[in-house]
C-alpha positions as CSV (number, residue, x, y, z in Angstrom):
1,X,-45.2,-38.9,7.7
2,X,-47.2,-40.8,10.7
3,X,-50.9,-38.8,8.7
4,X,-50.1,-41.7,6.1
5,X,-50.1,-44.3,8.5
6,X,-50.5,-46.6,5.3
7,X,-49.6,-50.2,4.4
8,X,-48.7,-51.3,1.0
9,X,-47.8,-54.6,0.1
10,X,-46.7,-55.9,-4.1
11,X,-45.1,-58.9,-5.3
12,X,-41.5,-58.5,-6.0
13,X,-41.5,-57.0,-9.7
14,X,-44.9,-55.3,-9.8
15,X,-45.3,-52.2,-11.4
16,X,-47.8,-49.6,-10.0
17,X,-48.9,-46.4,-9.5
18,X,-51.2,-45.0,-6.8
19,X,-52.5,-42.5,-4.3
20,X,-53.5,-41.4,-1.3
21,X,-54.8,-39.0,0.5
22,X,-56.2,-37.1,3.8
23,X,-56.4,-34.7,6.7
24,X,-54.8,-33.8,9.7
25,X,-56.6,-30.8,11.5
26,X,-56.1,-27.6,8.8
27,X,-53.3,-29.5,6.8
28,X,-54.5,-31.5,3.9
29,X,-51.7,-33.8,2.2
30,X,-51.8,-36.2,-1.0
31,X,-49.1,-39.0,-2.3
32,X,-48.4,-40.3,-5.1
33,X,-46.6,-43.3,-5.8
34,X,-45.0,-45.1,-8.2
35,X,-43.3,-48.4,-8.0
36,X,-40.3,-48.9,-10.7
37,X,-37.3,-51.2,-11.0
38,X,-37.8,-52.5,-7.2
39,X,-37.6,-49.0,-5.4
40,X,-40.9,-46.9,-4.5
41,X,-40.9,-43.1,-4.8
42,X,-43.5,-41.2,-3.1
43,X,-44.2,-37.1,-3.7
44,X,-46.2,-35.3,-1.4
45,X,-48.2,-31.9,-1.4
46,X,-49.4,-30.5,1.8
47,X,-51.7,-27.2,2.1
48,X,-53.5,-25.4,4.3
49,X,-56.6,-23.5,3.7
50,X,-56.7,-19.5,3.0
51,X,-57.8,-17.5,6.3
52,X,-59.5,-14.8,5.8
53,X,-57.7,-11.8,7.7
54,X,-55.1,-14.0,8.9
55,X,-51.5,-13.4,9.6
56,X,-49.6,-16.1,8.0
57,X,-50.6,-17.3,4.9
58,X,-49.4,-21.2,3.8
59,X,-47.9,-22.1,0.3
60,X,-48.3,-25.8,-0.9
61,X,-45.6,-27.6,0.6
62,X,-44.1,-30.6,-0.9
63,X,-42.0,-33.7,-0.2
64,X,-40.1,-36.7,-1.6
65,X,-39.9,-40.5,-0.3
66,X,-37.9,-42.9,-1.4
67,X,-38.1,-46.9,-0.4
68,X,-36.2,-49.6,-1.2
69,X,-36.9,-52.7,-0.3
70,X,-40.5,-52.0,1.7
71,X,-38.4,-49.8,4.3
72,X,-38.3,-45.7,3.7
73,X,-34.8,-45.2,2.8
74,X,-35.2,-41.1,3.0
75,X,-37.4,-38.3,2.8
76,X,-36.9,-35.0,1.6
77,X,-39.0,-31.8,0.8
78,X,-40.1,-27.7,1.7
79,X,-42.5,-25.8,3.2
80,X,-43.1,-22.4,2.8
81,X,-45.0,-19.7,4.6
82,X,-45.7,-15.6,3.8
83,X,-45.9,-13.9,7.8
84,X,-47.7,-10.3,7.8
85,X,-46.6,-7.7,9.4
86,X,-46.9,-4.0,10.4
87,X,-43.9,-3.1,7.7
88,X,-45.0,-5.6,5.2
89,X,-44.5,-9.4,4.6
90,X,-41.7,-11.7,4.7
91,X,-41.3,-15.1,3.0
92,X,-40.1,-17.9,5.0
93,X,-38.7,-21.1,4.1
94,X,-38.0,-24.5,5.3
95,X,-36.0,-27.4,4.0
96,X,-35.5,-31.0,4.9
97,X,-34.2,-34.2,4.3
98,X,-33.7,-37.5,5.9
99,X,-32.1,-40.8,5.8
100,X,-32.1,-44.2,6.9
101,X,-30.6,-48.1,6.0
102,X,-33.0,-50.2,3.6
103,X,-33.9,-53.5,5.3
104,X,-34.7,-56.5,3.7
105,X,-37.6,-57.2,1.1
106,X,-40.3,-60.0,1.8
107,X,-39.7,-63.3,0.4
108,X,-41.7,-64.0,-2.4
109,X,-43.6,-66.7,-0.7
110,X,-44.2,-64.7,1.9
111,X,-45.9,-61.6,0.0
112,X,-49.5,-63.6,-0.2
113,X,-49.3,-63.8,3.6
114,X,-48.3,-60.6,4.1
115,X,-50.8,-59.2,2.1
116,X,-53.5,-61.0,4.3
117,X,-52.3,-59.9,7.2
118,X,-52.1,-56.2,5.6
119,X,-56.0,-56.1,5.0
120,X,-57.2,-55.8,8.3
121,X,-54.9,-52.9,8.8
122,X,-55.9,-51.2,5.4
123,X,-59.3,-51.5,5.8
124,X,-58.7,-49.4,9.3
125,X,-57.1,-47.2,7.3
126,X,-60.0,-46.6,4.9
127,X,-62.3,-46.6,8.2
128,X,-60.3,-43.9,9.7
129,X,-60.4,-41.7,6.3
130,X,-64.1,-41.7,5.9
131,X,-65.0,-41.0,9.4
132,X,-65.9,-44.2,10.8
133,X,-63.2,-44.2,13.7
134,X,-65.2,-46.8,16.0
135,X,-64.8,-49.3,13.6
136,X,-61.4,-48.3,12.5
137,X,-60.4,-48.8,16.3
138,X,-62.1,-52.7,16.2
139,X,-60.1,-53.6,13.3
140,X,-56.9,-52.5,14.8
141,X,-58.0,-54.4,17.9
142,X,-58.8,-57.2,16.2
143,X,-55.3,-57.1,14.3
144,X,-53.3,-56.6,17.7
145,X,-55.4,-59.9,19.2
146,X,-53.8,-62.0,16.1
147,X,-51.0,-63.6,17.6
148,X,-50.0,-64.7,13.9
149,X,-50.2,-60.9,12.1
150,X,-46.9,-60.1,11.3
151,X,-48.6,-56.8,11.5
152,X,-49.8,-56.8,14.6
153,X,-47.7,-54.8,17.1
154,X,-48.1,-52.0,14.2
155,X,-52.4,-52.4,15.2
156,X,-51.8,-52.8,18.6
157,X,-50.0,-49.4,18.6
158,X,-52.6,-47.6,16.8
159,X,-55.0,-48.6,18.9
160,X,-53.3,-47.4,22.1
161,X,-52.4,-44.0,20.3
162,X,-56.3,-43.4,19.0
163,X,-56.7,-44.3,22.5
164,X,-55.2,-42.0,24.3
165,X,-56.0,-39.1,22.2
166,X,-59.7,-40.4,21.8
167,X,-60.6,-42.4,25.0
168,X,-64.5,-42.7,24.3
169,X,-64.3,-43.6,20.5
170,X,-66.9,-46.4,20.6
171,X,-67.8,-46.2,23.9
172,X,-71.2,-44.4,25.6
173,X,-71.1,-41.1,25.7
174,X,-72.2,-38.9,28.9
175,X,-75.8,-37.4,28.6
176,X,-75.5,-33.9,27.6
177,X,-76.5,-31.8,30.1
178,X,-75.5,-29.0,31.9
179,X,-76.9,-26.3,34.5
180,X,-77.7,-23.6,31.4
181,X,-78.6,-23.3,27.6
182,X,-78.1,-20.7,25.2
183,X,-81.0,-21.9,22.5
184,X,-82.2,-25.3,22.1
185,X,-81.4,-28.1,24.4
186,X,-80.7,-31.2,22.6
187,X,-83.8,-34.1,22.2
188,X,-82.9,-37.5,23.5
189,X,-82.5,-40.3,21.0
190,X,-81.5,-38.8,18.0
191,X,-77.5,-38.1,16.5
192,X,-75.7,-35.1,17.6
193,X,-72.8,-34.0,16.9
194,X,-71.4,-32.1,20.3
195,X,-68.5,-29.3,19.5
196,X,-66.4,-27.9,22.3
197,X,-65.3,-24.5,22.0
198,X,-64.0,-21.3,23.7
199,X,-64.5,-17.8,23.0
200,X,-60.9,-17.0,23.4
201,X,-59.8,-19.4,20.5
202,X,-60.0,-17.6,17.2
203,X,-60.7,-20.8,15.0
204,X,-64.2,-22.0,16.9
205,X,-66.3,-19.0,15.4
206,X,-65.9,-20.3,12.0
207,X,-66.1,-23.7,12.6
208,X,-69.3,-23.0,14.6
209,X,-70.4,-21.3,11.2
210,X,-69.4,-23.9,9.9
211,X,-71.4,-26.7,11.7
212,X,-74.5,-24.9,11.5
213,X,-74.1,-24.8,7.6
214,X,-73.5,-29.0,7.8
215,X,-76.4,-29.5,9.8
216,X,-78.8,-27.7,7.7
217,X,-81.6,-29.4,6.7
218,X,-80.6,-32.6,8.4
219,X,-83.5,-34.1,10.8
220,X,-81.8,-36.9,11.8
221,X,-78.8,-35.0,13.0
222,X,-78.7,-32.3,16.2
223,X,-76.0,-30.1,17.0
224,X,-74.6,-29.2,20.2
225,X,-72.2,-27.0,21.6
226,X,-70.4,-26.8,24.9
227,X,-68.4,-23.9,26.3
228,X,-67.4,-23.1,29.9
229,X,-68.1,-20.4,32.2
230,X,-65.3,-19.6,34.3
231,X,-62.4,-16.8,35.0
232,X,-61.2,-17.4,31.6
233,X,-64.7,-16.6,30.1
234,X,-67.5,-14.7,30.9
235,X,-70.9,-16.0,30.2
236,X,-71.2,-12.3,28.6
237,X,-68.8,-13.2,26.3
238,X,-70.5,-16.3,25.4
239,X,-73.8,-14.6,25.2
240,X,-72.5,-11.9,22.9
241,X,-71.2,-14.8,20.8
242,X,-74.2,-16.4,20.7
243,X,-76.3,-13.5,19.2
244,X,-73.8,-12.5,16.9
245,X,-73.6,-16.4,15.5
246,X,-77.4,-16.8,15.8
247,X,-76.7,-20.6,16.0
248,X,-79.6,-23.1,15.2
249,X,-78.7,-25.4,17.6
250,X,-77.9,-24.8,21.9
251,X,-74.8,-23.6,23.1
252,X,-74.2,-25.3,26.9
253,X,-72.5,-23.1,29.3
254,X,-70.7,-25.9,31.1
255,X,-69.3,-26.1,34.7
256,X,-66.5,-28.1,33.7
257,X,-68.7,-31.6,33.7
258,X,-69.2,-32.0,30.7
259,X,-66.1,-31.4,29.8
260,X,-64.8,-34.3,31.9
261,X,-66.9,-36.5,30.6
262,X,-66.3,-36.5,27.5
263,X,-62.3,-36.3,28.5
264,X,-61.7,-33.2,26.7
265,X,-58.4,-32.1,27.6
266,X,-58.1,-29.3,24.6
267,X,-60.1,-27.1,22.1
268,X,-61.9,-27.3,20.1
269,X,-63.0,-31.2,19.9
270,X,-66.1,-32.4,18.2
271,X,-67.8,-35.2,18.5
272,X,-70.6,-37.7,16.8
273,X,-72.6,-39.6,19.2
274,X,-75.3,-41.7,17.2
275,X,-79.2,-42.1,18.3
276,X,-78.5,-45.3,21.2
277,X,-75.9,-42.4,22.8
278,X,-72.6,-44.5,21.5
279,X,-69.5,-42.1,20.5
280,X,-69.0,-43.0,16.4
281,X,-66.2,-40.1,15.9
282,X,-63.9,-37.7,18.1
283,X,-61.4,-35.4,16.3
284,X,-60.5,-31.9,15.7
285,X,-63.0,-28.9,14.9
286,X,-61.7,-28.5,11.2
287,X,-62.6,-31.6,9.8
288,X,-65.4,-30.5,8.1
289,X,-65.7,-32.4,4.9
290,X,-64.8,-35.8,7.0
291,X,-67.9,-35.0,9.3
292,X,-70.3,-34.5,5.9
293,X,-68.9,-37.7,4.5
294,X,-69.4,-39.6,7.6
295,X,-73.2,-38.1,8.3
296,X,-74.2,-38.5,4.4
297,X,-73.5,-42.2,4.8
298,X,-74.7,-43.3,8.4
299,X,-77.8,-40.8,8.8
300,X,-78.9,-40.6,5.1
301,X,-82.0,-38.5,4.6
């Protein structure tokens, strides 16, 4: 439940029905809601993309919230998995529920106010859907910084937690550079989008393929990717990887410098660092369609 991160806020007797939707890494989820007779139910899918050749195989999951009076009263729901093996396949199965107490609604003088002070927040939300994480992170700031949001400590929390698991978002970004290239080296002055990779982690060959096929035909955009030479990886490994991907864009063999710059503590990562070299997006490898999104609206053609 913490991928919706989402804030709602109706008048007392309001009727309504909406969605939402996202992506956390592999796992994509959408809600539906539906506010009747004062109590909000929610129901959930979650699914995770085929893999081709893989060994465990995802069903749609689903799942159930109920809220009364703003506050989640429970939650309850399945997810269900098919694991291959050398005998066969086996379906497995999990279930789970939830409960909690209902606290009290808002006032209804005070649902105008709260519904100011909700904006900032859901506008960081919308932000943070579509890519644009540096300014997602300024409107939580400036949330947190309003003494009189009753949402505040919520934005202030946010913050800290994109913080710590993206420490440059919207700051500079290190030049990158490093002792060797594979291919091109990237041109100064222009967007790149940097990926961080390993030859050891299945995933990053695909997403690699992956890149190259969301850069295509882009002139405004660059790719780069960084992967380190050391007694985990050979640079013949990386070398072999790179003729087999035949990448349009460099592959850096790092020394571990780049890595720390950028404060990459696991793989994969990617990156967006627009043309004045300031970091617009950090997240996952998979989030593909996030990345097209983000580069189809800031660096149109």
């Amino acid at each position: 439940l913490r991928a919706l991160d989402e804030v709602e806020v109706l008048p007392e007797g309001v009727e309504a029905a909406w969605a939402r939707e996202g992506v956390v890494g592999e796992l994509t989820w959408r809600g539906a809601f539906k506010r009747a007779g004062g109590q909000v139910t929610a129901e959930f899918t979650f699914s995770v993309p085929e893999k081709g050749g893989a060994r465990v195989a995802f069903e749609t999951g689903t799942a159930k919230l109920t809220m009364l009076g703003g506050w989640a009263r429970g939650v309850e729901g399945k997810a269900a998995w098919t694991v291959a093996t050398k005998d066969g396949t086996e379906r497995r199965e999990v279930k789970f529920a939830m409960t909690g107490n209902a606290g009290s609604p808002l006032k209804p003088e005070d649902v105008a106010d709260a519904a100011g002070d909700a904006a900032p927040l859901i506008s960081a939300q919308e932000a943070w859907r579509d890519g644009e994480r540096d300014r997602a992170l300024e409107l939580w700031d400036k949330a947190g910084a309003d003494a009189g949001n009753r949402w505040g400590a919520r934005a202030r929390v946010r913050a800290i937690d994109v913080r710590r698991d993206a420490p440059l978002l919207g700051q500079a970004a290190p030049a990158v550079k490093a002792p060797a290239w594979i291919g091109a080296v990237p041109e100064a002055g222009k967007w790149t989008v940097v990926y961080f990779w390993a030859t050891w982690i299945p995933r990053c060959e695909g997403e690699l393929r992956t890149m190259a096929t969301l850069l295509k035909g882009r002139t405004r955009v660059q790719g780069a990717s960084v992967t380190r030479v050391d007694a985990l990886q050979a640079e013949d490994a990386v070398r072999d990887a790179a003729s087999r991907l035949a990448l349009p864009f460099g592959i850096a063999l790092d020394d571990g410098s780049l890595a720390r710059g950028f404060k990459v503590e696991e793989l994969p990562r990617v990156f967006v660092v627009d043309a004045e070299g300031k970091v617009r997006f950090s997240g996952s490898g998979g989030e593909t369609e996030t990345l097209k999104a983000l580069l189809d609206r800031l660096v149109p053609e």
